[in-house]
C-alpha positions in Angstrom: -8.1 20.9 -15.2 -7.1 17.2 -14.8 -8.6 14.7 -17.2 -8.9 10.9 -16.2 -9.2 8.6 -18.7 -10.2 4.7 -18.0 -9.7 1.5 -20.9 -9.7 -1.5 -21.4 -12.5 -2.8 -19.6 -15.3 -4.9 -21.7 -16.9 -8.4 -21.4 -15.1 -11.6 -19.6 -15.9 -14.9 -18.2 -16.2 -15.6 -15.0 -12.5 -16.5 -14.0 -10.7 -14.2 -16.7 -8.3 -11.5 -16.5 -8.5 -7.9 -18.0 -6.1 -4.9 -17.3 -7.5 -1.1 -16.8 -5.9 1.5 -17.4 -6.1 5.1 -16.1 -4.2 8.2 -18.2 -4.6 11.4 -16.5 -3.4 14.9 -18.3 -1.2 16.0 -15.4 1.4 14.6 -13.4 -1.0 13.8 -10.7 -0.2 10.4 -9.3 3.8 11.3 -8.2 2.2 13.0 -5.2 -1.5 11.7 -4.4 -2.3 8.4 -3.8 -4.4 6.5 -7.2 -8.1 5.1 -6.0 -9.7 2.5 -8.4 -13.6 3.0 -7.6 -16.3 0.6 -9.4 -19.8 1.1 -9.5 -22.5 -1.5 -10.3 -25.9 -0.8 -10.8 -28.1 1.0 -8.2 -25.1 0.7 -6.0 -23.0 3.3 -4.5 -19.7 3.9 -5.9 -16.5 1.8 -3.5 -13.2 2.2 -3.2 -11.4 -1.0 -4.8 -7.8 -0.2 -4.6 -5.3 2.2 -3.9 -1.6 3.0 -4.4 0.4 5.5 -2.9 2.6 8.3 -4.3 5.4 6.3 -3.1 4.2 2.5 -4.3 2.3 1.0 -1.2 -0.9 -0.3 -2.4 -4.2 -1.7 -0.5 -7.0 -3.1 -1.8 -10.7 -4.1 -0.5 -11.3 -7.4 1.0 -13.3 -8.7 -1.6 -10.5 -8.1 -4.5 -7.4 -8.9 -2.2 -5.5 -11.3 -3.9 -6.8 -11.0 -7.3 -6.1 -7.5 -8.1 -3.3 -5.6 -8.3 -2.6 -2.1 -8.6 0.3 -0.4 -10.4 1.2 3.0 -11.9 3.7 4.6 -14.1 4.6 8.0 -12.9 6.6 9.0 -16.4 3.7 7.9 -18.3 1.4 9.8 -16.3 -0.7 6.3 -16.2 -2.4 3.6 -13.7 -3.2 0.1 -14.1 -5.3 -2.4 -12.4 -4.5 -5.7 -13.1 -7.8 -8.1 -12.1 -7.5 -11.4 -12.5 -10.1 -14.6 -11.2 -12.6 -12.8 -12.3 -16.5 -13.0 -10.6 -19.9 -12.0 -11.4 -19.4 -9.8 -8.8 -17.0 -7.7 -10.0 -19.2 -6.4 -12.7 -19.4 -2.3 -12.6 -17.9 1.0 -14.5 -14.9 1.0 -13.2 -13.0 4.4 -12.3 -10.1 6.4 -11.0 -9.0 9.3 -9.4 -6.4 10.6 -6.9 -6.7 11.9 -3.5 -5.0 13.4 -0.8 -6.9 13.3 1.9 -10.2 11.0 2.2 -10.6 8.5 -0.3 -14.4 9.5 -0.5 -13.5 12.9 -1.5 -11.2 12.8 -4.4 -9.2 15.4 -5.9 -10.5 15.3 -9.4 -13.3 15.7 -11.5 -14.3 11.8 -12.6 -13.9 10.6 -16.1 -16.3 8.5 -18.2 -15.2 4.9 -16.6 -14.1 1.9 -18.5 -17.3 -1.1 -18.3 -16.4 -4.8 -17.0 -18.9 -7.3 -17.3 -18.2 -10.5 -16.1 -20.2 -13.3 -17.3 -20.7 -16.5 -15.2 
């Protein structure tokens, strides 16, 4: 059973950075493509990023251009680097790995790593 673990979320003003992180147990991201999902309250979870087992990455309107989505397949490990940060972007914020439709990932969810963004 995979396990996805999210970091290094927590509380930033309106026009910081902060990098996630996403460790999984296995080595799951060499051969499905990495989703970044956030959530904010009494919303439905959305699809914020993603990067492909072989590197191409696309991202949501309203984050294009201020994030950016990496992994490391040796370390097992995802990253999404947000930066110009908005009120907006204030949810858990998750991952998981897919092969087929983003809305029906491969992989039991993990906790999710908090950003709050203070204006």
């Amino acid at each position: 059973q995979v396990q996805l673990l999210e970091s290094g979320g927590g509380l930033v003003q309106a026009g910081g950075s902060v990098r996630l992180s996403c460790a999984a147990s296995g080595f799951i991201f060499r051969f499905t493509t990495m989703g970044w999902y956030r959530q904010a309250p009494g919303q439905q979870r959305e699809l914020v990023a993603t990067i492909t087992s072989g590197g191409t990455t696309t991202y949501a309107d309203s984050v294009k251009g201020r994030f950016t989505t990496s992994k490391d397949n040796a370390k097992n490990t995802g990253y999404l680097q947000m930066n110009s940060l908005k009120p907006e972007d204030t949810a858990v914020y998750y991952c998981n790995g897919f092969r087929g439709r983003w809305d029906q990932p491969d992989y039991a969810w993990g906790q999710g790593t908090q950003v709050t963004v203070s204006s």
